[in-house]
TORTI-38297 format. One line per 8 residues: number of its first residue (from 0); for each residue x, y negated, z of C-alpha. Coordinates in steps of 0.001 Angstrom, whole numbers, plus 500000, padded with zeros to 6 digits. Layout:
NUM> X/Y/Z; ...
***
This chain:
0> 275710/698034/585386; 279241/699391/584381; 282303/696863/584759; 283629/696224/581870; 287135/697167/581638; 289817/695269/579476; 293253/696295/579010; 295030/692554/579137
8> 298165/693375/581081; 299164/697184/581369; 298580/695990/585464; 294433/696597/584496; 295600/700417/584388; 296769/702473/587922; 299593/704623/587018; 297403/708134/587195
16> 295417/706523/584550; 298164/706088/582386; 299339/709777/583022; 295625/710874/582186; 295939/708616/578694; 299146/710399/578079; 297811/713657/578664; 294624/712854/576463
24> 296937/711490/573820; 298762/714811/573376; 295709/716389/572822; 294853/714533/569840; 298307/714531/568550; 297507/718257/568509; 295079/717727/565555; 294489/714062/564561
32> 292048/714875/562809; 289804/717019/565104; 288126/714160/567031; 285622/712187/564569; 282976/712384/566618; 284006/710768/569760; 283220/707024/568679; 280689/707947/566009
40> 278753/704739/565508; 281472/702112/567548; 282363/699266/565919; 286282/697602/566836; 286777/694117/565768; 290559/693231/565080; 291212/689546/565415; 294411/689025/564620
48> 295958/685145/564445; 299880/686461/564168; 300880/688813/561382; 301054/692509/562433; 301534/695676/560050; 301917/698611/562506; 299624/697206/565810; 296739/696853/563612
56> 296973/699527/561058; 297226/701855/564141; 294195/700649/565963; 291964/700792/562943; 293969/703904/562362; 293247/705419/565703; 289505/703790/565666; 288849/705696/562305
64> 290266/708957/563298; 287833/708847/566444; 284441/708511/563488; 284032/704830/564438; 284436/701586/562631; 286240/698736/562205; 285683/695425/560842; 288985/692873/560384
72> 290316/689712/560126; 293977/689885/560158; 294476/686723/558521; 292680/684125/561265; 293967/681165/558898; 291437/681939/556635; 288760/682397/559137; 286771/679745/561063
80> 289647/679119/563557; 290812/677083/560292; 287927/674613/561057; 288710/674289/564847; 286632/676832/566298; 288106/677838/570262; 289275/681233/570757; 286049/681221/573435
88> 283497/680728/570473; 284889/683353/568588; 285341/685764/571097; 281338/684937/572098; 280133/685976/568535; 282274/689001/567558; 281241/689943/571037; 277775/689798/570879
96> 276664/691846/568207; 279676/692572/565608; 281945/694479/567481; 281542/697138/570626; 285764/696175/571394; 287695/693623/570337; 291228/694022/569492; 292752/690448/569799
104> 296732/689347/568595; 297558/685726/569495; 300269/683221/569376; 298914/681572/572855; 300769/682977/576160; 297421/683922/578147; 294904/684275/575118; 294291/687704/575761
112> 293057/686789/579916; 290913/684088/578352; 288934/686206/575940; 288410/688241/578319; 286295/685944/580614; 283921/685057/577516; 283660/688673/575916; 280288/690934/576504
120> 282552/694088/575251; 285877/695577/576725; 289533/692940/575234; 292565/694585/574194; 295878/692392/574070; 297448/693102/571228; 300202/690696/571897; 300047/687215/573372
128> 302848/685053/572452; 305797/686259/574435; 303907/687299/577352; 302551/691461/577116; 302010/693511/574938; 300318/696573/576814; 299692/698949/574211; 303204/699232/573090
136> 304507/699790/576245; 301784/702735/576572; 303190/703997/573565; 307038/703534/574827; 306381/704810/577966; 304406/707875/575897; 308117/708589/574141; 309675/708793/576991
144> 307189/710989/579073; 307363/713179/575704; 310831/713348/575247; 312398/713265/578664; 308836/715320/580723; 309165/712467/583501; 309435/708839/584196; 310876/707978/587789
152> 314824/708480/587775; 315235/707684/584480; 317873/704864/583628; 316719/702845/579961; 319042/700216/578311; 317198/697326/577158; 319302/695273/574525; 318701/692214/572321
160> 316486/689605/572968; 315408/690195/576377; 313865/686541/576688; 311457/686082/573781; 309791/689828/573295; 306629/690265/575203; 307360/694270/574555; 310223/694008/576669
168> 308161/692253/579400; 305025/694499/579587; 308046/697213/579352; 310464/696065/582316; 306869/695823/584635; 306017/699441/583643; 309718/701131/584303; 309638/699210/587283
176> 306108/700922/588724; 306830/704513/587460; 310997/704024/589314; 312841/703934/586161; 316152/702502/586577; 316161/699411/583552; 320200/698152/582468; 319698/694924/580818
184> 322380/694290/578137; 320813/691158/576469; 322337/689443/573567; 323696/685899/575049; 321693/683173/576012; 318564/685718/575817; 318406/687273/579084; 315437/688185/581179
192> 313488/685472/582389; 313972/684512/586003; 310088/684804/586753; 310165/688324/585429; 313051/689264/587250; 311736/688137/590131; 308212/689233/589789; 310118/692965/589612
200> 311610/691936/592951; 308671/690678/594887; 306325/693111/593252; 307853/695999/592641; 310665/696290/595027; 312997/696416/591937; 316994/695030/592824; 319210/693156/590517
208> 322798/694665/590468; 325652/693443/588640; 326363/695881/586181; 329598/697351/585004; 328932/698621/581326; 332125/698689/579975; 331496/702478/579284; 328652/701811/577045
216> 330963/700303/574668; 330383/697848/571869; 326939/697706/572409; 327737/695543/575702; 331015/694512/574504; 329888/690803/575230; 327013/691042/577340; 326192/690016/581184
224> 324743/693594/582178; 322156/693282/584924; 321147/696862/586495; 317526/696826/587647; 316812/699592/590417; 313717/700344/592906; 316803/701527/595095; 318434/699150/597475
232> 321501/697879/598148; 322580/700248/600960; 321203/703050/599413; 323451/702208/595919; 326442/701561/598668; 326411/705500/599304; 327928/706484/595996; 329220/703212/594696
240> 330443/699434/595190; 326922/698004/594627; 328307/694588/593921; 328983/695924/590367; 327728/699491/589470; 328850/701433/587074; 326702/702740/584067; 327824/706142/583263
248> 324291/708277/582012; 321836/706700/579880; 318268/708460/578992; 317514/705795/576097; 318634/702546/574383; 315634/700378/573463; 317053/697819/570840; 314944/694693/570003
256> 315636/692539/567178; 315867/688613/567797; 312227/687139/568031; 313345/684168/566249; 309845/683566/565097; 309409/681927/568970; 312580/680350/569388; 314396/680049/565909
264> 317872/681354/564865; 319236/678486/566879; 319351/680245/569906; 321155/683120/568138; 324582/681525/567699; 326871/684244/567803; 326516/687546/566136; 323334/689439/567317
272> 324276/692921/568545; 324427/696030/566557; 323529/699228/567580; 325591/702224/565091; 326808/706006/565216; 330116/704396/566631; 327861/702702/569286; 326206/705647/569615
280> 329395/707489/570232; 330457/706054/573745; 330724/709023/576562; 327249/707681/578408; 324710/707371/575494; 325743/711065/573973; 321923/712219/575557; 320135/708780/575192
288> 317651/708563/572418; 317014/705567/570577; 314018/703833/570063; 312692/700126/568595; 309144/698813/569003; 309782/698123/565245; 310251/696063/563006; 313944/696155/563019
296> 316133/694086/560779; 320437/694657/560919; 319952/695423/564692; 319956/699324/564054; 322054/700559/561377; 320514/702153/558712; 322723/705469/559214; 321017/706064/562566
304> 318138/706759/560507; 318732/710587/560366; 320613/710713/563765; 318330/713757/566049; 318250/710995/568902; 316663/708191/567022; 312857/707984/567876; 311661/704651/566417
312> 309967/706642/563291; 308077/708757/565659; 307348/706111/568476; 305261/704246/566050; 303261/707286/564408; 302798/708272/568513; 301011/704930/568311; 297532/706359/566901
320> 297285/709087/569632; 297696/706666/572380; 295805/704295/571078; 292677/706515/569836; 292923/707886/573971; 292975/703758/575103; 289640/703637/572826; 287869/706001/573397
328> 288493/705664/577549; 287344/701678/577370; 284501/702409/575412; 283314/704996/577827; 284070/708002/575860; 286626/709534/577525; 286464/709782/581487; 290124/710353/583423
336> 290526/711767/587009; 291829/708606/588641; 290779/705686/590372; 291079/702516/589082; 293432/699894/590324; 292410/698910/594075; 293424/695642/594259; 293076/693105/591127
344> 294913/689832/591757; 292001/687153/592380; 292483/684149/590394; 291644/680665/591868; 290697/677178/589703; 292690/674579/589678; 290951/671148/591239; 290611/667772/589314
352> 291837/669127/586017; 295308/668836/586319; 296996/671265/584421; 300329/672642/586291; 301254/675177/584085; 304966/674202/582641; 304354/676757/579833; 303774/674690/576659
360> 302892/677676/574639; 299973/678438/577638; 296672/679470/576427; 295748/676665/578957; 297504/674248/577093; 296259/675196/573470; 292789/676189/574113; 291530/673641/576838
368> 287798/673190/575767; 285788/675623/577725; 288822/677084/579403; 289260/676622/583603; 292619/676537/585055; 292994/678784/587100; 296322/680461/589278; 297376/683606/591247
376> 299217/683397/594201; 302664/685127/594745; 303467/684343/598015; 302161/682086/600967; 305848/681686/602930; 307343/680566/601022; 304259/678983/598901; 304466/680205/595644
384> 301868/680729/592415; 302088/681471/589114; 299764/680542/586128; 296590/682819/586147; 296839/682972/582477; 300657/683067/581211; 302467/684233/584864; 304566/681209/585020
392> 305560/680126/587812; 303681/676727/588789; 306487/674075/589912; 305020/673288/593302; 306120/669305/594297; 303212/668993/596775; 300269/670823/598396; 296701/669219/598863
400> 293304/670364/600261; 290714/669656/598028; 288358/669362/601493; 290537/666633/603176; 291983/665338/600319; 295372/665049/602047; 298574/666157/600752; 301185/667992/602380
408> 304641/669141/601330; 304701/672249/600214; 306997/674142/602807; 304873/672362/605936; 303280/674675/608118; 299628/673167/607029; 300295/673732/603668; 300368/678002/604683
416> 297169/677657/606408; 295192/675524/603188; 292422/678468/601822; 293414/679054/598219; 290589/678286/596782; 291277/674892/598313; 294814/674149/597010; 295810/671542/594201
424> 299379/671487/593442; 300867/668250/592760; 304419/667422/590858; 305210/664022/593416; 303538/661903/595938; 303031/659276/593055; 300680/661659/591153; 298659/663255/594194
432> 298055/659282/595519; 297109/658433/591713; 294251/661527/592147; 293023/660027/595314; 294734/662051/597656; 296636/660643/600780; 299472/661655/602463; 298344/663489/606195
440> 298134/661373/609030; 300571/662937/611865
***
């Protein structure tokens, strides 16, 4: 029998089968409406719990233009979720006979993962709280193949809210594999998020730089620029003082608007930054185009509307041909040239129900009836895991074997040697003892 395949995290894809997507997806931009016989007789199901105009219009969009169908229920309030029903039960029955792919939006960090492990056809994150959002960063990845005919060597700004949008975090992960060089220029108080930054490091071999983008003007006139960059330090130390490097060419300028619908206008306390034509105008961004994942609100001027670098129009309509190439490959219609990914990071359950996720907005706190914990290690030395659902990092107090039931601190040599399917993190000594674990003899 066929694995299923499910595009959760844009990690489910190896990078030649995202080229072979991209080159699919031109085809059909060629004639969008040339291809309505490729899912004759498919059903997708969109499930969506969060509001979305262009994500959802553009999958049924996409599934439509391919001859197939497409049932909805874009307002989940209204639907049996409203009487308590889990995201597992729901999944279950549009899976079973409603729906050949299930297109799933979610406020839940992680949701996507779960309804994966209950669904009998192929899951496709549509966004899960402020954790990924793969599609999108097919299609922004798609506008920048387009427009610039390569990926690796290409240096994009990311500015806003760097913290909050899951676009920008499926993005940064994606530069990062094809050896894009990424200048963060957050808004204040929004930066990347530590685990991302170093899940680029550890993962990817990506290096934080301090940036000097004074050049970029008032786009970064009050921003802590971080320059993100597969090179290393010794190899930035040939042309420049690597301690702070200077930004002087820019292919693109991805804006994103504040995602105060996570975190409130609170944590926007000064001005949010503005991106104009005098922006625009500084010496390095004279070449970069401009895109948004859209929808924008005062971040982009209005007057870059008819500017020949802004892209954010035509990002989004490059939305149907990437996603009608995503369909039509996980529902077995469209076969690519490329292996899939070799190695898919195992998950392992968490013992004795403990839940160390610190993630409050974790699918595994929100949805805990039928749902196991579960982790991924990141490293054994130092010992390090992160949630198997949300990425997180787990705050590790103490180590225990779930054979011996003895508990070890976390940097001890025993705790490296502990199978993972046989760890249980604990936060102190006081909660391992109070889950009958004891502290190893010496």
């Amino acid at each position: 029998m066929t694995r299923i395949r499910h595009l959760v995290s844009v990690e489910d894809l190896a990078s030649a089968e995202i080229l072979g997507l991209f080159r699919q997806a031109k085809e059909y931009a060629g004639d969008l409406r040339g291809w309505s016989e490729v899912c004759r007789g498919r059903i997708l199901a969109s499930l969506f719990y969060e509001p979305s105009t262009r994500t959802r219009l553009s999958f049924e969009s996409a599934m439509q233009r391919l001859g197939g169908g497409v049932v909805t229920s874009a307002e989940m309030s209204s639907s049996s979720a409203a009487k308590g029903e889990s995201l597992a039960d729901t999944v279950r029955v549009v899976s079973g006979a409603y729906a050949d792919l299930i297109v799933l939006r979610h406020p839940s960090e992680g949701a996507a993962r779960l309804a994966s492990e209950f669904s009998r056809v192929p899951v496709v994150n549509a966004g899960d709280g402020s954790h990924e959002h793969p599609t999108q960063t097919l299609c922004d990845l798609y506008t920048l193949w387009i427009e610039k005919e390569r990926l690796e060597g290409l240096d994009v700004v990311l500015a806003g809210d760097l913290r909050y949008s899951r676009t920008i975090h499926s993005f940064v992960y994606a530069l990062a594999r094809f050896g894009a060089n990424i200048v963060c220029v957050p808004h204040r108080g929004l930066e990347l998020p530590e685990y991302v930054v170093r899940r680029l490091r550890e993962e990817y071999g990506t290096e934080p730089v301090r940036a000097d983008a004074t050049d970029l003007g008032d786009i970064a006139r009050e921003s802590d620029a971080v320059y993100l960059t597969p090179q290393k330090p010794h190899q930035l130390s040939l042309f420049t003082d690597a301690s702070r490097l200077r930004v002087d060419r820019v292919d693109a300028v991805y804006m994103t608007r504040p995602q105060t619908e996570r975190h409130g206008d609170a944590e926007v306390s000064a001005r949010y930054m503005r991106l104009s034509s005098s922006a625009m105008a500084a010496a390095p961004l004279r070449e970069a185009i401009v895109m948004h994942p859209l929808p924008r609100r005062d971040e982009i001027a209005a007057e870059l509307d008819d500017d020949p670098r802004s892209r954010y129009f035509t990002q989004a309509a490059r939305g149907v041909p990437v996603r009608m190439a995503i369909l039509a490959f996980l529902l077995g219609r469209l076969e690519l040239e490329a292996q899939p990914p070799e190695n898919e990071p195992r998950m392992f359950p968490v013992e004795l129900g403990v839940n160390p996720c610190p993630n409050t907005n974790c699918v595994t706190h929100t949805e805990k009836r039928h749902l196991r914990l579960g982790f991924r290690l990141t490293s054994r030395d130092p010992l390090r895991a992160a949630c198997g659902y949300c990425s997180h990092e787990i705050p590790i107090g103490l180590v225990g074997c779930s054979t011996t039931r003895h508990f070890h601190a976390r940097d001890s040599a025993t705790a490296r040697k502990i199978r993972p399917d046989h760890l249980v993190f604990f936060r102190d000594e006081q909660q391992a003892m109070a889950l009958g674990f004891s502290a190893a003899v010496r």
